[in-house]
Backbone as numpy.savetxt, mean C-alpha at the origin, in Angstrom:
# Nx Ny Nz CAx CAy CAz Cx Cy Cz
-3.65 -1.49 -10.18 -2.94 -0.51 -9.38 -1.85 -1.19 -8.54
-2.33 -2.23 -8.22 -1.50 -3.15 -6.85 -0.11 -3.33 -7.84
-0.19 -4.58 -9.06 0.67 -4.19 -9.84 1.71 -3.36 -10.26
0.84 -2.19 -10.60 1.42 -1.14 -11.35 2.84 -0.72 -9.77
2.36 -0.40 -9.03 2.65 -0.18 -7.39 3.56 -1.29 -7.27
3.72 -2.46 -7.46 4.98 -3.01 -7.52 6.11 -3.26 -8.59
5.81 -3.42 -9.25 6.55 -2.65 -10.47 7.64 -1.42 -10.26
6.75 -0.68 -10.04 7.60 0.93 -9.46 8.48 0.87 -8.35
7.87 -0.12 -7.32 8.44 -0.77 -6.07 10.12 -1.04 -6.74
10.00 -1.82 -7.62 11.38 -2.87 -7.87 12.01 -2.31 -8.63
11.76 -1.22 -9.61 12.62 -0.22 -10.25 12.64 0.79 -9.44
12.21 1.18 -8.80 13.09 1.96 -7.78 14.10 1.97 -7.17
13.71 0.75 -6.32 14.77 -0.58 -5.53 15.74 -0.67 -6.60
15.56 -1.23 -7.12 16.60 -1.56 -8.52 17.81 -0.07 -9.07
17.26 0.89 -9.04 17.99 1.93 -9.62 19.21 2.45 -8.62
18.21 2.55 -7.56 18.71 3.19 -5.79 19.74 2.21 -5.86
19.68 0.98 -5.53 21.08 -0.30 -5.38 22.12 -0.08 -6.59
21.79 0.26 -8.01 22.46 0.08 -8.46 22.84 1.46 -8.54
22.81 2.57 -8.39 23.75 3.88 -8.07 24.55 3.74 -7.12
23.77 3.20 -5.79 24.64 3.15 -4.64 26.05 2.08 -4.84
25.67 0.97 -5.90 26.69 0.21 -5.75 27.78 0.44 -6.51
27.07 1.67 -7.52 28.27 1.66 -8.30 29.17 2.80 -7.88
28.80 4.16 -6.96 29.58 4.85 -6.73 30.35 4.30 -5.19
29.70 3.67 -4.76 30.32 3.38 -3.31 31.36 2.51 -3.81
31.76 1.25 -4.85 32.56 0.95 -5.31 33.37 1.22 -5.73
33.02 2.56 -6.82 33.99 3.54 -7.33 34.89 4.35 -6.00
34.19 5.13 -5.64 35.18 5.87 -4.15 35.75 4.87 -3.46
35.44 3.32 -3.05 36.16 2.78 -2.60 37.49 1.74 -3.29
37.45 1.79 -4.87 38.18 1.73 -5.34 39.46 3.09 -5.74
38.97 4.02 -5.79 39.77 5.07 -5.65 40.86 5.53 -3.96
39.80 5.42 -3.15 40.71 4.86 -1.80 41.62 4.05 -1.66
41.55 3.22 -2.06 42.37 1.92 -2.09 43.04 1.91 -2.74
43.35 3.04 -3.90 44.81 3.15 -4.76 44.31 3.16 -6.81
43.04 2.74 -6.23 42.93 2.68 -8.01 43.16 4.41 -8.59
43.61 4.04 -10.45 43.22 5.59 -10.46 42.03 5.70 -11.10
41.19 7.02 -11.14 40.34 6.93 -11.44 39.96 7.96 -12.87
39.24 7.64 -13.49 38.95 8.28 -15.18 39.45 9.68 -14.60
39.61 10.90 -15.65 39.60 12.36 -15.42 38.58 12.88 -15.21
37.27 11.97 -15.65 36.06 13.08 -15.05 35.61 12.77 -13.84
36.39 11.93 -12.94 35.72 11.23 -11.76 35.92 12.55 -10.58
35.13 12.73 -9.64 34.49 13.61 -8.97 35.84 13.52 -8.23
36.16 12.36 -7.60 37.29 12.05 -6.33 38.20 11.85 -6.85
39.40 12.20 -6.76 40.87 12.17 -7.37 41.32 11.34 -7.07
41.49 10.78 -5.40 42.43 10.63 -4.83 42.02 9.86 -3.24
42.87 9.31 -2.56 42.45 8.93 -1.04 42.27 10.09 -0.30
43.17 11.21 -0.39 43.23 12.35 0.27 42.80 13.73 -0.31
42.03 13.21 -1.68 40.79 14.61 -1.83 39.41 14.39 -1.51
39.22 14.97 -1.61 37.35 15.61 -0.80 36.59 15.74 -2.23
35.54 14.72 -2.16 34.08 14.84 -2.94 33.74 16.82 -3.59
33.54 17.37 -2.59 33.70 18.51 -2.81 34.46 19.23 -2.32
35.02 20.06 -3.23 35.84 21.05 -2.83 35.37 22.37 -2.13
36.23 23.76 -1.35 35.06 24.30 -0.72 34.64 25.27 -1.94
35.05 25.63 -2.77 34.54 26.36 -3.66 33.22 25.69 -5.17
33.54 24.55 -4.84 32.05 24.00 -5.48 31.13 23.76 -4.58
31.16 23.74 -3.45 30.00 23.78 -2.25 29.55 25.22 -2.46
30.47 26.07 -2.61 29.83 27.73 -1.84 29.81 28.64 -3.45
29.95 27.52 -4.53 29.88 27.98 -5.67 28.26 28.81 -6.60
27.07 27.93 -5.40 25.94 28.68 -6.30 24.96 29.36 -4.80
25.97 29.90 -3.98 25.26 30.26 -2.92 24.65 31.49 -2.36
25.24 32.73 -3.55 24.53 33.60 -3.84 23.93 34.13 -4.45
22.88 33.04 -5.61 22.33 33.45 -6.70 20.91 33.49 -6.02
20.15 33.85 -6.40 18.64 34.17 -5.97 17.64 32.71 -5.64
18.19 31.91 -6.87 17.52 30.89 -7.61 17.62 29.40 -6.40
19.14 29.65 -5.89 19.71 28.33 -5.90 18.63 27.51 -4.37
18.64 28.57 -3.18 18.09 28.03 -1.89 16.20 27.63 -2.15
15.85 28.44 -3.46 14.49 27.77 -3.64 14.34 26.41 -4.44
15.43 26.39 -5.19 15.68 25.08 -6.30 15.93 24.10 -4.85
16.81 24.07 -4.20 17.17 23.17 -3.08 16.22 22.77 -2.05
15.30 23.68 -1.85 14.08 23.11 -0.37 12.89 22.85 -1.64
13.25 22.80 -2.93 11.86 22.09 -3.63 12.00 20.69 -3.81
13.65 20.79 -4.27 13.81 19.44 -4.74 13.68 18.59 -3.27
14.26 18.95 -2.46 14.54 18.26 -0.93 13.14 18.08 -0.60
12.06 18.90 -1.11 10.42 18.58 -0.63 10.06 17.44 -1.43
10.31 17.83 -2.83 9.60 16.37 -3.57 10.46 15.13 -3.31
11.45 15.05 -2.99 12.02 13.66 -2.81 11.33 13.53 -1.18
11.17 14.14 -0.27 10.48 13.97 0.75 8.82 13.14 0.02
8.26 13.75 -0.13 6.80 13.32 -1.28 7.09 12.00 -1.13
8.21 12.09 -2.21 8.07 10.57 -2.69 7.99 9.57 -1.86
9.68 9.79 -1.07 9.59 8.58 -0.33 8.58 8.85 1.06
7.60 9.63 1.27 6.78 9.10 2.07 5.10 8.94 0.87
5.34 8.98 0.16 4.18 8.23 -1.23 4.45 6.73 -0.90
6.19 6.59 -1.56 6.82 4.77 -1.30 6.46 4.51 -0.64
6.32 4.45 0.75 6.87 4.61 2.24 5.22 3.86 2.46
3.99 4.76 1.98 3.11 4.27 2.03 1.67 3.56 1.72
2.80 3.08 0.07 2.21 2.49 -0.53 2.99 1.09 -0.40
4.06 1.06 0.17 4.44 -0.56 0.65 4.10 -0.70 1.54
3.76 -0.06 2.89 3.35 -0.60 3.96 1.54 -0.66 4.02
0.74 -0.17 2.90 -0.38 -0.60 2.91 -0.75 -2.26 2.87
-1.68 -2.74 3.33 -2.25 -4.11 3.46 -2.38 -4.97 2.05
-1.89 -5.32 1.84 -1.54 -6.32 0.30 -3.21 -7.33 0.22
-3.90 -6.55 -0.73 -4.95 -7.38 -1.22 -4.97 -8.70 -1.45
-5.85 -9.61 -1.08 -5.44 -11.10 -1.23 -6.03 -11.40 -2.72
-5.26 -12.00 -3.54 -5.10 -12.45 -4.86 -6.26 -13.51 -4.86
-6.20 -14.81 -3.80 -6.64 -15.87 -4.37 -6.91 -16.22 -2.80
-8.07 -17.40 -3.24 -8.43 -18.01 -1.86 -8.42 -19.42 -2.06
-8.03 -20.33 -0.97 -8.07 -21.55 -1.42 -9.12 -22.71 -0.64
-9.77 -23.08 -1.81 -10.88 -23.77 -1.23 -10.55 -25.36 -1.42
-11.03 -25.34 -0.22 -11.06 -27.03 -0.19 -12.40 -28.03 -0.88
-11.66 -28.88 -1.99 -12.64 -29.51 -2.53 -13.13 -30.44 -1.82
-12.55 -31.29 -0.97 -12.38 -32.51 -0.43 -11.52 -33.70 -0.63
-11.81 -33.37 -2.17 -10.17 -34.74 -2.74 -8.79 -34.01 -2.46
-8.91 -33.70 -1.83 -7.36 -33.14 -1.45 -6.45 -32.43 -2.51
-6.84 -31.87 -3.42 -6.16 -31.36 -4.45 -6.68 -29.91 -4.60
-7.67 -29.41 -4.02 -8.10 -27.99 -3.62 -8.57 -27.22 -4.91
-9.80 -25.89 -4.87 -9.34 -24.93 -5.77 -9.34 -23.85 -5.35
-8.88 -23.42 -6.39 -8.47 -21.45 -6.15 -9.94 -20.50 -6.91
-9.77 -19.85 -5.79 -11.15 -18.76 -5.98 -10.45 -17.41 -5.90
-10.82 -16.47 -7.14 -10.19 -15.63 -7.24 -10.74 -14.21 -5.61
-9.42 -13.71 -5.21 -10.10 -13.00 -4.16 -11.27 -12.11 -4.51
-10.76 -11.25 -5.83 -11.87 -10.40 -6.23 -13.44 -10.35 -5.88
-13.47 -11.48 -7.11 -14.72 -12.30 -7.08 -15.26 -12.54 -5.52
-14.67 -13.52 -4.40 -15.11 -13.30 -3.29 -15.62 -12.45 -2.56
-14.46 -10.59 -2.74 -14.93 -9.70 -1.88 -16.04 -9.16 -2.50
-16.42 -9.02 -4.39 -17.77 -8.69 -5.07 -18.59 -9.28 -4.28
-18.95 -10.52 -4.24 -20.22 -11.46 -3.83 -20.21 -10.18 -2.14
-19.26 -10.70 -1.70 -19.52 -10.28 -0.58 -20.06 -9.05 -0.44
-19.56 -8.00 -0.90 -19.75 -6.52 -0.84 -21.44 -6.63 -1.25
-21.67 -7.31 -2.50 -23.18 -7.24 -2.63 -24.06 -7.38 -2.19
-23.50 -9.36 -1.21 -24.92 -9.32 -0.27 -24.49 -8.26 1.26
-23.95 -7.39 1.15 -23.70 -7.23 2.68 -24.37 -5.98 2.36
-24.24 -5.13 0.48 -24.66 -4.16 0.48 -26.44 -4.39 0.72
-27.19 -5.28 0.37 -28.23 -5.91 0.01 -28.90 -5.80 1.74
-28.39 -5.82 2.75 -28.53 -6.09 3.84 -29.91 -4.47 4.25
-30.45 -5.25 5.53 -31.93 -3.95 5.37 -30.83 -2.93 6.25
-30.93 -1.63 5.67 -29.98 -0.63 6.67 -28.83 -0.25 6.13
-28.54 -1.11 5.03 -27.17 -1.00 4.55 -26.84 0.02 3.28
-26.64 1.02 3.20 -26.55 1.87 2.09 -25.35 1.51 1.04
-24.04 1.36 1.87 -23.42 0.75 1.20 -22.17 0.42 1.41
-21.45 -0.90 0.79 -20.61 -1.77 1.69 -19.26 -2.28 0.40
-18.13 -1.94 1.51 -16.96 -2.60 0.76 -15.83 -3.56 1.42
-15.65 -4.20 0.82 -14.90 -5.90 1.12 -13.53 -5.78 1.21
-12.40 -5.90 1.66 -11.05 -6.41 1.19 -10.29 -7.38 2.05
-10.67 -8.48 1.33 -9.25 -9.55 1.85 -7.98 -9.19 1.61
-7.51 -9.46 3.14 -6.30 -10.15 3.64 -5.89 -10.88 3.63
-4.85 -11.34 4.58 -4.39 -12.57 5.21 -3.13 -13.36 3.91
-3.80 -15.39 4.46 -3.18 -16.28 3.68 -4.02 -16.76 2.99
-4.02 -17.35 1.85 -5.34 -17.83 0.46 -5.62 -19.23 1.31
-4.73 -20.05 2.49 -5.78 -20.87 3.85 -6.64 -20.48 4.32
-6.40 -19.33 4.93 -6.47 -18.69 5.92 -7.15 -16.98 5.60
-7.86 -16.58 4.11 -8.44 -15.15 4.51 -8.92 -14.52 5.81
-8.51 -13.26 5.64 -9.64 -12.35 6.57 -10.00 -11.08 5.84
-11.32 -10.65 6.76 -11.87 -9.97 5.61 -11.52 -8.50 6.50
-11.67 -7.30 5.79 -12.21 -5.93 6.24 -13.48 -5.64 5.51
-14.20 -4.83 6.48 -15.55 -4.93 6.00 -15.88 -3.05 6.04
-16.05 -2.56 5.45 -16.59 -1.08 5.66 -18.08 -1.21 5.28
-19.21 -0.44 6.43 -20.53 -0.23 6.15 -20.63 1.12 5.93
-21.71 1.78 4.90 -22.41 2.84 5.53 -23.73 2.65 5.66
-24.09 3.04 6.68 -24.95 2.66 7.54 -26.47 3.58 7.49
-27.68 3.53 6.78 -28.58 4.72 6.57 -28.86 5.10 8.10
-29.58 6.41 7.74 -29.93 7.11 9.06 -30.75 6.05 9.69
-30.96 5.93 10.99 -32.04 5.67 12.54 -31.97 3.91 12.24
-30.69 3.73 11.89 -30.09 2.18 11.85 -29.40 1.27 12.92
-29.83 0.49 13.50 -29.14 0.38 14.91 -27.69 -0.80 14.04
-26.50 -0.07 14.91 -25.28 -0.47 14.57 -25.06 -2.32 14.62
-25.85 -2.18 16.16 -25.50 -3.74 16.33 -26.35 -4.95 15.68
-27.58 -4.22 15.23 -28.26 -5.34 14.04 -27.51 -5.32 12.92
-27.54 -4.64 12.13 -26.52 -3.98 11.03 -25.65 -5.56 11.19
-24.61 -5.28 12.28 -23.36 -6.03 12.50 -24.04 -7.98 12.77
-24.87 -7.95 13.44 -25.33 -9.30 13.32 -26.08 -9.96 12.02
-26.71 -8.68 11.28 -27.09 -9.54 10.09 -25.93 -9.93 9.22
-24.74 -8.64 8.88 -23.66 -9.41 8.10 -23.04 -10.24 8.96
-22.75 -10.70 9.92 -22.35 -11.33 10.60 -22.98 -13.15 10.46
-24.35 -12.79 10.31 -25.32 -14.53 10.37 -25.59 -14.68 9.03
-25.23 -13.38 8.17 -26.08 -13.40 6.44 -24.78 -13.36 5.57
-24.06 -12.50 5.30 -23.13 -12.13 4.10 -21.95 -12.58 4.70
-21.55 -12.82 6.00 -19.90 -13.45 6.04 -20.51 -15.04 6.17
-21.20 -15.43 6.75 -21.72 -16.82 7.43 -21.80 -17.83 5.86
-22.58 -16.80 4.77 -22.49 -17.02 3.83 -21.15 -17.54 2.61
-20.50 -16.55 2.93 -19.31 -16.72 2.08 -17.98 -17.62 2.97
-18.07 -17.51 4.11 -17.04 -18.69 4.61 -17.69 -20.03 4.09
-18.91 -20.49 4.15 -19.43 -21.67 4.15 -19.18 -22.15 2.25
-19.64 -21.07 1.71 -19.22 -21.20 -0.24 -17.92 -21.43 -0.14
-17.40 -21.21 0.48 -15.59 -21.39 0.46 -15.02 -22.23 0.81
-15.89 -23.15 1.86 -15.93 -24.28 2.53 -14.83 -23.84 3.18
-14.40 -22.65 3.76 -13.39 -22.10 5.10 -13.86 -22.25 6.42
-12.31 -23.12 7.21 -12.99 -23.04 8.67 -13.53 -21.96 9.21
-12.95 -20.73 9.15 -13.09 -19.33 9.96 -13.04 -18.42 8.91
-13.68 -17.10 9.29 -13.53 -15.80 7.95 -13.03 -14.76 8.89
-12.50 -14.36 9.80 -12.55 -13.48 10.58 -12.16 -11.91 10.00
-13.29 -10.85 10.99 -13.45 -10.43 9.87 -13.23 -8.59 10.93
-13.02 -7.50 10.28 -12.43 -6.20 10.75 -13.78 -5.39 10.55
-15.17 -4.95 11.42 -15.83 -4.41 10.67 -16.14 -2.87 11.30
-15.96 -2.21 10.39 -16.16 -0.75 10.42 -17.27 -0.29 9.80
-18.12 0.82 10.19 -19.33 0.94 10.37 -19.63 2.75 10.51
-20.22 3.70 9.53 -20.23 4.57 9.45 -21.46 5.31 9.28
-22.24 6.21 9.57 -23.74 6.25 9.25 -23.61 7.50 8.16
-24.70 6.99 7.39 -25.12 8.26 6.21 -24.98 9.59 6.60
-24.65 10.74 5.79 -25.07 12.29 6.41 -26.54 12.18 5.63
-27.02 12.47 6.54 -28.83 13.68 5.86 -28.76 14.57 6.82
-29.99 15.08 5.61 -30.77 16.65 6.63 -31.08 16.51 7.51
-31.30 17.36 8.37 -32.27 17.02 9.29 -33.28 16.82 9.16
-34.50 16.13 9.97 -35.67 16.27 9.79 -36.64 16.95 10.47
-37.21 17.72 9.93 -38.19 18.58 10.44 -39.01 18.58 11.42
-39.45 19.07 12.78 -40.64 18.53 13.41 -41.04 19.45 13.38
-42.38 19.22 13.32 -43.65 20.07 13.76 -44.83 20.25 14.55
């Protein structure tokens, strides 16, 4: 997905620059004296993009003011889709572990946040748990989401992954620090009955 999501990123980017560069070039070569093909929109230094009769040309058809606040909605969509799928937190690829001979290896992030997610899901109280590194592949940090079963006290919960499933995986990593974002949510159930 991350991929796919940048990809789209750079042909986007890519299309947007290259329209913009080619008509802002064009009108500013036409300003400046060039002439321009017969089908070109701008004639001239001293004509207008639109004229007023192609502005006010489709303004009383039934069709035209709903075609215009749809299209103006989905390009809204989009660029707040773009908008917030680049400013989401960029999954960390790789982590880098220190061997000791100074030449290091790489641990895939994946793999790290699995292990992790498992023993943290594994934890007594823990219904169920998800991982995502951050950061620098020196330097990870983790986000941690719990859900938490019913009549679970929050702050054990948080000290066992805390002394068990992160204590764990900084030390396999041979990382100075794991620091880590943890969020913490409790199960819905029924109620339970008294009698």
């Amino acid at each position: 997905m991350r991929a796919m999501l940048g990809t789209v990123n750079r042909v986007l980017i890519a299309v947007a620059g290259l329209v913009l560069l080619a008509v802002g070039g064009a009108v500013l070569a036409v300003g400046l004296g060039a002439s321009p093909p017969s089908w070109w929109l701008h004639q001239g230094p001293h004509d207008s993009l639109l004229s007023t009769a192609e502005r006010t040309r489709w303004r009383d058809e039934a069709w035209w003011w709903p075609t215009v606040i749809a299209v103006l909605a989905l390009v809204v969509l989009l660029a707040l889709w773009w908008l917030t799928a680049a400013s989401r937190r960029r999954r960390l690829g790789e982590v880098l572990v220190d061997t000791g001979d100074g030449a290091g290896a790489l641990l895939r992030g994946r793999a790290l946040e699995g292990v992790l997610a498992g023993e943290a899901g594994r934890l007594d109280g823990v219904a169920d748990a998800h991982v995502h590194l951050t950061g620098r592949r020196e330097a990870p940090e983790t986000r941690v989401r719990l859900l938490l079963e019913p009549h679970v006290d929050p702050a054990t919960a948080l000290e066992h992954l805390t002394t068990q499933a992160l204590t764990h995986a900084r030390e396999s990593a041979a990382l100075p620090a794991l620091p880590a974002e943890v969020r913490m949510k409790g199960a819905k159930h029924k109620a339970e009955r008294v009698s």
